[in-house]
C-alpha positions as YAML, in Angstrom:
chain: A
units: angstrom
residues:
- id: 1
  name: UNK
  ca: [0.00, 0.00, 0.00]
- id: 2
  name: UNK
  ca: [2.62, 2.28, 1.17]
- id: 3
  name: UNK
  ca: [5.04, 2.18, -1.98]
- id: 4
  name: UNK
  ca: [1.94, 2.02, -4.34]
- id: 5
  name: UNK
  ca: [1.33, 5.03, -2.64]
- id: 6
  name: UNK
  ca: [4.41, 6.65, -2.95]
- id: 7
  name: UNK
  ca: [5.02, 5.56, -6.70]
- id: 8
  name: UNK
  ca: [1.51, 7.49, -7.38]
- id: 9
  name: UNK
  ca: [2.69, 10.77, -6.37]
- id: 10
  name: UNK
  ca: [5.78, 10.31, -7.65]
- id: 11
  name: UNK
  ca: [4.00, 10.00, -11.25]
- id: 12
  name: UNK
  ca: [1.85, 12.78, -9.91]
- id: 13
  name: UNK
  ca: [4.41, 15.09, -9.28]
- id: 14
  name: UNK
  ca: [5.49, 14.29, -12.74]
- id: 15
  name: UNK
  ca: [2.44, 15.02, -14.04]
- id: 16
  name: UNK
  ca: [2.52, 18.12, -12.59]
- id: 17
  name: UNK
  ca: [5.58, 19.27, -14.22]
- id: 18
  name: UNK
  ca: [5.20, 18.55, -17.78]
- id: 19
  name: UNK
  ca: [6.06, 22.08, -18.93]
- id: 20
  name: UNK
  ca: [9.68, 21.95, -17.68]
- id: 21
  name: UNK
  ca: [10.40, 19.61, -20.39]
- id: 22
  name: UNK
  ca: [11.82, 21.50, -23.31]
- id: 23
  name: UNK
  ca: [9.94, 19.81, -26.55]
- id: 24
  name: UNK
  ca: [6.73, 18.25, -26.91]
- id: 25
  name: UNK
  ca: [8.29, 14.74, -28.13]
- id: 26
  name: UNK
  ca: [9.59, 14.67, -24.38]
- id: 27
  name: UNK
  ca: [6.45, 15.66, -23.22]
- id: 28
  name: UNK
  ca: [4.13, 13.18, -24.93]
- id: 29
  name: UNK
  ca: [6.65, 10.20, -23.82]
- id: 30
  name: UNK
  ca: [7.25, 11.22, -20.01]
- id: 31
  name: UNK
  ca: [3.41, 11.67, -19.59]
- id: 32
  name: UNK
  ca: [2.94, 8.22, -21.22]
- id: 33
  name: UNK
  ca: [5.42, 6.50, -18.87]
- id: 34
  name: UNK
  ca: [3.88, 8.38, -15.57]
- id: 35
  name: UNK
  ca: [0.25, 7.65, -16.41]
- id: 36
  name: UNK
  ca: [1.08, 4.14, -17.47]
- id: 37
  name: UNK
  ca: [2.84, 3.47, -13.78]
- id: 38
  name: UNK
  ca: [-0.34, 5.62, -12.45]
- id: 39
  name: UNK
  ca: [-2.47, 3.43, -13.70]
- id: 40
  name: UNK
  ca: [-0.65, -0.29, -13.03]
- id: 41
  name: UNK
  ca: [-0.25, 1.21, -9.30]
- id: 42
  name: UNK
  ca: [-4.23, 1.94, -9.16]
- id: 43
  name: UNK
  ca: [-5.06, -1.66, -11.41]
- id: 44
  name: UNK
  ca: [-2.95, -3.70, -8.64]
- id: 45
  name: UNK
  ca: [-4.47, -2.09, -5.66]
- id: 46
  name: UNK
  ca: [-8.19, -2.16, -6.33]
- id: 47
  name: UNK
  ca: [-7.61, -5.54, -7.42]
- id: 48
  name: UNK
  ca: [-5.99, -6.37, -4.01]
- id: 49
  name: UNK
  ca: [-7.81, -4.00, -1.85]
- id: 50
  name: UNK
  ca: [-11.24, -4.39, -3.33]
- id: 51
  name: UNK
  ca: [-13.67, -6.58, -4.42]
- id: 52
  name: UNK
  ca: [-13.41, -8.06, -7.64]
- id: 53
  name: UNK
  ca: [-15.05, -6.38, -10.91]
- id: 54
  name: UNK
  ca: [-17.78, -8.73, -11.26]
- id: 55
  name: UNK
  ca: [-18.71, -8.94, -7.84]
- id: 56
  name: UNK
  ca: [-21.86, -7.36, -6.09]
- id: 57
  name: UNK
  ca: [-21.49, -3.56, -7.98]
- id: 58
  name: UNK
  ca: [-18.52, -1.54, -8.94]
- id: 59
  name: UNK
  ca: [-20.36, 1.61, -8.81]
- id: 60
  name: UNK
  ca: [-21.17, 1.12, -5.26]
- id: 61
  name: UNK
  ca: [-18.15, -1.35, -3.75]
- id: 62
  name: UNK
  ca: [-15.84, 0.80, -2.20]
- id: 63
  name: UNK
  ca: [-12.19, 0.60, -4.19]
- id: 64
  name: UNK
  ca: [-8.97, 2.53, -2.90]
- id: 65
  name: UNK
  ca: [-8.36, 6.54, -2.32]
- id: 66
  name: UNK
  ca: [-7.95, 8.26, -6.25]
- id: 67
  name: UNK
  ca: [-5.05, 10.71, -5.23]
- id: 68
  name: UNK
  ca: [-4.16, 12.64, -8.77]
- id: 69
  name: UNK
  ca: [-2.34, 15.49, -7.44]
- id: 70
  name: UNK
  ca: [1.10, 15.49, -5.79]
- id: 71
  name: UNK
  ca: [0.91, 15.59, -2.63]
- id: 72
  name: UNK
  ca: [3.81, 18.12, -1.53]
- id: 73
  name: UNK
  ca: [3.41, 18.82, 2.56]
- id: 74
  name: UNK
  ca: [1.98, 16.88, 5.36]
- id: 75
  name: UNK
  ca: [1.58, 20.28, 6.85]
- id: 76
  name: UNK
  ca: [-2.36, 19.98, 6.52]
- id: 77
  name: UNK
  ca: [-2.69, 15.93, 7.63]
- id: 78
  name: UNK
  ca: [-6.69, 16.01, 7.82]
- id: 79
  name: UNK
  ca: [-7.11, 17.21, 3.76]
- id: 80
  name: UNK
  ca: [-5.06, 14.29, 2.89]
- id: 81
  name: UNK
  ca: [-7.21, 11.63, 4.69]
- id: 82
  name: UNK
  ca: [-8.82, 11.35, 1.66]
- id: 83
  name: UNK
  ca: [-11.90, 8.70, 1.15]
- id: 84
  name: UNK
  ca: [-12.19, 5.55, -0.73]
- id: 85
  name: UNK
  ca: [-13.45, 6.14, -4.30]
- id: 86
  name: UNK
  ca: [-15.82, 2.94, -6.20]
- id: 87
  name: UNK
  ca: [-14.06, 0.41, -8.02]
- id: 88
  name: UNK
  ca: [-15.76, 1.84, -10.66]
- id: 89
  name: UNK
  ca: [-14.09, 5.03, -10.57]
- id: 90
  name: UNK
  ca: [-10.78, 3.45, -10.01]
- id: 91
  name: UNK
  ca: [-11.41, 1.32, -13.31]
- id: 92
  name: UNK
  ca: [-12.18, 4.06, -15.33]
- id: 93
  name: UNK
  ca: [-9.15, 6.47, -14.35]
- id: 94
  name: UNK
  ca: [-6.63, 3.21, -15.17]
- id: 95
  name: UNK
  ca: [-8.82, 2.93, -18.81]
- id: 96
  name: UNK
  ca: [-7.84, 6.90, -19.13]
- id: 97
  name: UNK
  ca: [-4.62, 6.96, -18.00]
- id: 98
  name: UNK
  ca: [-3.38, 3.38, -19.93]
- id: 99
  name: UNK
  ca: [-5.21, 4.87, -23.53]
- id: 100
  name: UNK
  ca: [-3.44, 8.30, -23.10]
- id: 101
  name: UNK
  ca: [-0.27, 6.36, -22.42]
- id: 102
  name: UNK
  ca: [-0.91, 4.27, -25.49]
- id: 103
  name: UNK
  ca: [-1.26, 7.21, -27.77]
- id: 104
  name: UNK
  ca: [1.42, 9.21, -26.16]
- id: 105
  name: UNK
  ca: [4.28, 7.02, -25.66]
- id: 106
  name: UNK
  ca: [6.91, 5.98, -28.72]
- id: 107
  name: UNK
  ca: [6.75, 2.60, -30.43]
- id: 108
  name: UNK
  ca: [10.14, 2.49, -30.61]
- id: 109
  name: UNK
  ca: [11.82, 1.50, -27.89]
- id: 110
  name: UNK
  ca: [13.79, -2.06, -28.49]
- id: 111
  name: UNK
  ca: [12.66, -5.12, -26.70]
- id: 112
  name: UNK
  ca: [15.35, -5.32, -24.35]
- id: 113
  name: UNK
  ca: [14.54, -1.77, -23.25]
- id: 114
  name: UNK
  ca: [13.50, -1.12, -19.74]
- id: 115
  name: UNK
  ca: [10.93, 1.71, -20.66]
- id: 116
  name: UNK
  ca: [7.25, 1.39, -21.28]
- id: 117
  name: UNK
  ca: [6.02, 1.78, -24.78]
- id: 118
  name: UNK
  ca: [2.65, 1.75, -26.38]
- id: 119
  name: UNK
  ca: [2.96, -1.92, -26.83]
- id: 120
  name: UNK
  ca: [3.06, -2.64, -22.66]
- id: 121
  name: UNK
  ca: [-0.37, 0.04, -22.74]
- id: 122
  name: UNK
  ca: [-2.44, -1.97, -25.00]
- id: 123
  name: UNK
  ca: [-1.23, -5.11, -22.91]
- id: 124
  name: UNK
  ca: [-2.25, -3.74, -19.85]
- id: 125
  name: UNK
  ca: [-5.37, -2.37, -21.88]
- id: 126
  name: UNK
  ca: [-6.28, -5.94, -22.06]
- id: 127
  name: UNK
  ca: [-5.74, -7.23, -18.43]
- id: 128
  name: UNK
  ca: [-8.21, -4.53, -17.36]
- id: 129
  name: UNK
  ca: [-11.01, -5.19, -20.47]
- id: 130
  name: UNK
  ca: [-10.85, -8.65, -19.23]
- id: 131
  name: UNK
  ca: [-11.32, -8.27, -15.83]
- id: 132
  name: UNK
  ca: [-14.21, -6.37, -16.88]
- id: 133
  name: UNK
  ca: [-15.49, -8.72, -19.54]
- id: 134
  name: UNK
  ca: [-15.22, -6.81, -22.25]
- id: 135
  name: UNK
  ca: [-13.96, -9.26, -24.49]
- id: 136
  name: UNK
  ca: [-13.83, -8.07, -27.88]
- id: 137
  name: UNK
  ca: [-11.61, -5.01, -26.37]
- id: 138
  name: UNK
  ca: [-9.56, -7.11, -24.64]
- id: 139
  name: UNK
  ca: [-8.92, -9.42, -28.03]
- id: 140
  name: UNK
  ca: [-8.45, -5.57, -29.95]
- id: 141
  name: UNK
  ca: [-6.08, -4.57, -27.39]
- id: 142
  name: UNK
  ca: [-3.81, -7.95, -26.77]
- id: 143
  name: UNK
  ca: [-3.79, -8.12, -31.06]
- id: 144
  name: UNK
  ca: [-2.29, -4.33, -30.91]
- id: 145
  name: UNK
  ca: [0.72, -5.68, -28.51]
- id: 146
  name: UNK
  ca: [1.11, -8.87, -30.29]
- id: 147
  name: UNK
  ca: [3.88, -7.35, -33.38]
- id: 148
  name: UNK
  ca: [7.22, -8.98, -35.06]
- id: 149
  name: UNK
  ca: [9.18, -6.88, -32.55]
- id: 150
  name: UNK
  ca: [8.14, -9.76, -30.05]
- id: 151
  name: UNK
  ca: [8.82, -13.23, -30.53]
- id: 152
  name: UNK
  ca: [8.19, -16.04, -28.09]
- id: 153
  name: UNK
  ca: [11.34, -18.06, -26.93]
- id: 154
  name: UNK
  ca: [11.68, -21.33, -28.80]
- id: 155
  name: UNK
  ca: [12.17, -22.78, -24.95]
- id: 156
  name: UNK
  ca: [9.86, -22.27, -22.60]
- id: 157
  name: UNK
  ca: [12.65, -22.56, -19.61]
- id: 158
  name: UNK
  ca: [14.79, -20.18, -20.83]
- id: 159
  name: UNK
  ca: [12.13, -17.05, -20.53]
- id: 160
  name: UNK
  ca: [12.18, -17.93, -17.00]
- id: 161
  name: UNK
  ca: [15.95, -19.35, -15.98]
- id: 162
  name: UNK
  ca: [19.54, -18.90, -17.22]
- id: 163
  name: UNK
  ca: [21.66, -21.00, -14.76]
- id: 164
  name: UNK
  ca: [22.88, -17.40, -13.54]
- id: 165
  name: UNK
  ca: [21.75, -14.86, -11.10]
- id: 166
  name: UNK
  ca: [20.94, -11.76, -13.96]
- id: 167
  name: UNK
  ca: [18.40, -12.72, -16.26]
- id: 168
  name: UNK
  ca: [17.79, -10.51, -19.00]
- id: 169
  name: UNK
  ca: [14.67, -9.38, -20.82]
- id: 170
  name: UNK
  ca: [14.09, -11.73, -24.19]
- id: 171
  name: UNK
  ca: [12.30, -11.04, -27.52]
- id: 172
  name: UNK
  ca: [9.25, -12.10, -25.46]
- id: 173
  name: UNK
  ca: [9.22, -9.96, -22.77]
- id: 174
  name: UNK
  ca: [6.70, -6.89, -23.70]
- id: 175
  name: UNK
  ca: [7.58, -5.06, -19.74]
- id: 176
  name: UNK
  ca: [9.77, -6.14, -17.29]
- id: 177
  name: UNK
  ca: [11.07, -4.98, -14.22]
- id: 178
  name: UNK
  ca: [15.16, -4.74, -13.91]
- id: 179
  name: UNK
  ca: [16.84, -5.81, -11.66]
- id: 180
  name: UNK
  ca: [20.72, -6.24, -10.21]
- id: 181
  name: UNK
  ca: [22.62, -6.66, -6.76]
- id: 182
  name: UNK
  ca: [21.84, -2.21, -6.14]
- id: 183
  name: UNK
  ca: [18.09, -3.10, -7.13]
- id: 184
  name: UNK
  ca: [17.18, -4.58, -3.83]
- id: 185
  name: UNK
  ca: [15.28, -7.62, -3.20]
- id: 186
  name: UNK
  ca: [13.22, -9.81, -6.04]
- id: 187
  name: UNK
  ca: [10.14, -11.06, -3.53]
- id: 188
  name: UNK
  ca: [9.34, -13.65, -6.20]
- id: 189
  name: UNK
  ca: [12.63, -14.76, -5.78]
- id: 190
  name: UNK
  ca: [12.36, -15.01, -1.80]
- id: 191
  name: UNK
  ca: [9.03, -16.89, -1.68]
- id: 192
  name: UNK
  ca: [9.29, -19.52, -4.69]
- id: 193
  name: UNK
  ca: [13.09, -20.61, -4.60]
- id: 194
  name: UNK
  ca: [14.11, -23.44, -3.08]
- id: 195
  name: UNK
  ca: [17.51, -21.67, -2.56]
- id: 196
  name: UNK
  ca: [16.02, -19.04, -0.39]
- id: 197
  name: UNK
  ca: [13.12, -18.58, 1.73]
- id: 198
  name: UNK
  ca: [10.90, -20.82, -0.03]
- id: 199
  name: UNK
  ca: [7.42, -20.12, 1.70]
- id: 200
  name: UNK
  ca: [5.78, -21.48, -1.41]
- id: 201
  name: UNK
  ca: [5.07, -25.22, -2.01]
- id: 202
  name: UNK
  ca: [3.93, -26.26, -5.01]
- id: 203
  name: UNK
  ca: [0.49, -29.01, -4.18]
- id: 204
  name: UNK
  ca: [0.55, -32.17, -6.04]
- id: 205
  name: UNK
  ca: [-3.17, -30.87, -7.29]
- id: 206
  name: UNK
  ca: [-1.39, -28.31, -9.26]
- id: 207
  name: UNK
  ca: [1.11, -30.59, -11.07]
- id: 208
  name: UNK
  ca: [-1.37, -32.85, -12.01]
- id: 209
  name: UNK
  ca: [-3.15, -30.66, -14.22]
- id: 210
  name: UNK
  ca: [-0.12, -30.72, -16.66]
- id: 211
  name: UNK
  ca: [0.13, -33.39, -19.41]
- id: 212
  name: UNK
  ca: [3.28, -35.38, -18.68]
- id: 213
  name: UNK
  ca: [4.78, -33.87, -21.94]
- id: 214
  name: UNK
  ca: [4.36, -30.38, -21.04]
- id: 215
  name: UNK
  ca: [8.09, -28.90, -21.43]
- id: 216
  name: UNK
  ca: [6.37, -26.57, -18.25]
- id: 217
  name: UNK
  ca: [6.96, -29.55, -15.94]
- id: 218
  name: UNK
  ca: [11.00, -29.04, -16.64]
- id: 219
  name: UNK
  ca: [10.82, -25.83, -14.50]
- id: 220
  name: UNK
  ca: [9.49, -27.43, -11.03]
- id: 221
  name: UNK
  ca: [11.78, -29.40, -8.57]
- id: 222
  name: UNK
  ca: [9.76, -31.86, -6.96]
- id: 223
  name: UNK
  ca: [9.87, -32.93, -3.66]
- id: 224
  name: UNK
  ca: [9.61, -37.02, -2.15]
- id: 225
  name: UNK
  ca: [6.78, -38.05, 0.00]
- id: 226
  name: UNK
  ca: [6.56, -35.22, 3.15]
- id: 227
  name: UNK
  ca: [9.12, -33.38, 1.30]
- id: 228
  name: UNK
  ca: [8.31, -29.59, -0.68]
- id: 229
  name: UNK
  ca: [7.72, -29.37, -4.70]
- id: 230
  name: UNK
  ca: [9.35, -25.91, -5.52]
- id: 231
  name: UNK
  ca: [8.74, -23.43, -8.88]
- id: 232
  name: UNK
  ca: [11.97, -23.38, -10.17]
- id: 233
  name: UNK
  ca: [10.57, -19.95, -12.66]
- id: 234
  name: UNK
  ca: [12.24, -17.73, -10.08]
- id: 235
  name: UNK
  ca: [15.07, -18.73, -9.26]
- id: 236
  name: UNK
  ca: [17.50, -16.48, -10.24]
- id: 237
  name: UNK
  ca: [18.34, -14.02, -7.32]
- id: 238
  name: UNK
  ca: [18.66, -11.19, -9.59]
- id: 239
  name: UNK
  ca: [16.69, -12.29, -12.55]
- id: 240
  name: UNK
  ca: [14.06, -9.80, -14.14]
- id: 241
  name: UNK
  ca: [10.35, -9.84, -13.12]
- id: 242
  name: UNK
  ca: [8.56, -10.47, -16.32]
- id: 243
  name: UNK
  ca: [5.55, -8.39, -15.81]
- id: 244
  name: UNK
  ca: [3.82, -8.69, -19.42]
- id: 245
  name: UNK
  ca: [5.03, -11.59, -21.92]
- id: 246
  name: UNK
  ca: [3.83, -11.68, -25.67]
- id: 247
  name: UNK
  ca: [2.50, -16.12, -24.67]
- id: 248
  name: UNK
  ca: [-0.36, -13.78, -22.54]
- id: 249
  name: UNK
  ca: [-1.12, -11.49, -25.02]
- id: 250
  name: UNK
  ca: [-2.12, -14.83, -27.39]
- id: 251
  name: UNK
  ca: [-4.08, -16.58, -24.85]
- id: 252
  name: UNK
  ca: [-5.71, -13.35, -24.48]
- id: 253
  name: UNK
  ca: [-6.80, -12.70, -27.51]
- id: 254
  name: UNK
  ca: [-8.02, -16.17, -28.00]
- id: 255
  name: UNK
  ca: [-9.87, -15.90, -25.03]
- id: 256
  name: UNK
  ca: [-11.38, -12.31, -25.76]
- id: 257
  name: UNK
  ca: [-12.03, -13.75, -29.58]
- id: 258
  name: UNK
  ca: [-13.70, -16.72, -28.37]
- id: 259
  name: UNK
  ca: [-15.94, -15.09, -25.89]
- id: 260
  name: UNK
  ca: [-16.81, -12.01, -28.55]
- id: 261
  name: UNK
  ca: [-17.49, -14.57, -31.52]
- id: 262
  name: UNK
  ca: [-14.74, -12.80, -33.43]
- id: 263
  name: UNK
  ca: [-11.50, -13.40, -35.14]
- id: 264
  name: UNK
  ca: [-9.15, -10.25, -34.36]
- id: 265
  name: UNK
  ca: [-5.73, -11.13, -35.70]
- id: 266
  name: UNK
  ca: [-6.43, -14.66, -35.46]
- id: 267
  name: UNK
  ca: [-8.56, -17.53, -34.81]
- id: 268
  name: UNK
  ca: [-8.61, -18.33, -30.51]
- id: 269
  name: UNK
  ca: [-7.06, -21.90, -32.23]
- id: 270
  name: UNK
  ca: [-4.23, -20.88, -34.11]
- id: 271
  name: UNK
  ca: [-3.11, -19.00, -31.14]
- id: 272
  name: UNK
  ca: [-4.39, -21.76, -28.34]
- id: 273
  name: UNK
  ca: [-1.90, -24.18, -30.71]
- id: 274
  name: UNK
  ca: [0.81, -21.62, -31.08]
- id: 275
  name: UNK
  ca: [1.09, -21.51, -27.42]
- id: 276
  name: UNK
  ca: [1.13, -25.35, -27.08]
- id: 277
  name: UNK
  ca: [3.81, -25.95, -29.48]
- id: 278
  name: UNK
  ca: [6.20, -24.08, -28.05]
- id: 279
  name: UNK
  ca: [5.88, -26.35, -24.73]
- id: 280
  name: UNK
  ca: [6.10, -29.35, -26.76]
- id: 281
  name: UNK
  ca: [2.12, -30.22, -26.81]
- id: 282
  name: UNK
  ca: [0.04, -31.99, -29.60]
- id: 283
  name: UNK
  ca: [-2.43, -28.59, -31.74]
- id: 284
  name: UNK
  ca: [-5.52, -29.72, -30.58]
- id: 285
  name: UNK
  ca: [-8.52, -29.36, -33.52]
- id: 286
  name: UNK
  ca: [-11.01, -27.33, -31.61]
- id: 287
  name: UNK
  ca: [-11.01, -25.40, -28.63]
- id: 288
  name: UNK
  ca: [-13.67, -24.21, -25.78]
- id: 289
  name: UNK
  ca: [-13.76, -21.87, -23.44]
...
């Protein structure tokens, strides 16, 4: 809560300052990048803080606090005990601020690049249409961040582990989140890894869902009778969090086409089967929801 928080008026405070920047190029790409964090801050805490989209009604669930000024003093503590706004209102300012940033930041940053670009918008785009069930903008949205800049890994394993601590961002990583030995600590990192903490066990119910030829299955260590099954997707100390990867943004749109009754970019089985083959599984001939 409190570093969502603090990012938000950080982007606010950005925000706020716009005209300092010295051409309207920088302008239009530093107010993508701050409404873009604005908005996965805000998307993250109503859907941790909150009740879910389709439950009960967004207009009158309570969501989180909508703070869009910078908060620059504490001088005046009872103005800034601000209330909750709806989940409704919290969905719609991450729908304005993530299609502003999609219009106003550059395509052209290269896939190994740590900044935002209008690519990661119309990803996120689709995470929130789909929470909302608003499928045939979700399929729109994942087909406008699925381009040949992105390609998925021909392994599976080696989006998620190198055999060393820094793990870079690959041609299928859409956003990521950097980070080295000054970054601080990788949480995901600290609760899957059996070579750290470890506070996550992987249930036997979970595995058995996989078909025995899933490649998937090469990136769990399993544990004897009594003993803990650990995610091995993690385990790099240092490794980057892969926050949005292009194998979403198919099953997305295959999920959002299927749903809609429509075809955007694709039909939901050629990218279903495009999915599977890259984890070694059999294209299957039809597919439900």
């Amino acid at each position: 809560w409190v570093n969502a928080y603090n990012a938000i008026n950080r982007t606010n405070n950005v925000l706020a300052n716009l005209d300092k920047l010295d051409t309207p190029a920088k302008k239009a790409r530093v107010e993508g990048e701050a409404r873009f964090l604005r908005a996965a801050m805000y998307f993250d805490l109503v859907r941790l803080y909150a009740k879910d989209w389709g439950d009960g009604s967004p207009a009158a669930n309570p969501g989180v606090p909508l703070v869009l000024t910078p908060t620059l003093s504490l001088d005046n503590l009872p103005a800034l005990q601000v209330k909750r706004n709806s989940v409704a209102e919290i969905y719609a300012q991450v729908l304005v601020d993530l299609t502003t940033a999609e219009t106003k930041m550059t395509a052209n940053s290269s896939a190994a690049s740590f900044f935002a670009n209008t690519y990661t918008a119309a990803g996120f785009l689709s995470r929130v249409y789909l929470q909302q069930g608003r499928f045939a903008e979700a399929a729109a949205a994942a087909n406008r961040a699925i381009v040949p800049k992105y390609m998925l890994n021909a392994s599976y394993v080696d989006e998620f582990y190198s055999g060393a601590d820094l793990l870079a961002n690959s041609s299928e990583d859409i956003f990521a989140i950097q980070f080295t030995a000054q970054s601080g600590t990788n949480d995901l990192d600290t609760f899957y890894s059996a070579n750290q903490r470890g506070d996550i066990s992987i249930e036997q119910a979970h595995l058995d869902l996989y078909d025995p030829a899933d490649k998937r299955l090469d990136l769990f260590s399993l544990g004897g009778p009594g003993q803990q099954s650990y995610s091995d997707k993690y385990d790099s100390q240092y490794g980057n969090i892969k926050l949005l990867r292009l194998a979403e943004m198919y099953l997305t749109r295959a999920e959002g086409n299927l749903r809609a009754g429509t075809n955007v970019g694709d039909t939901p089985l050629a990218d279903i089967n495009r999915v599977r083959a890259r984890v070694s599984l059999a294209p299957l001939t039809t597919v439900t929801k």
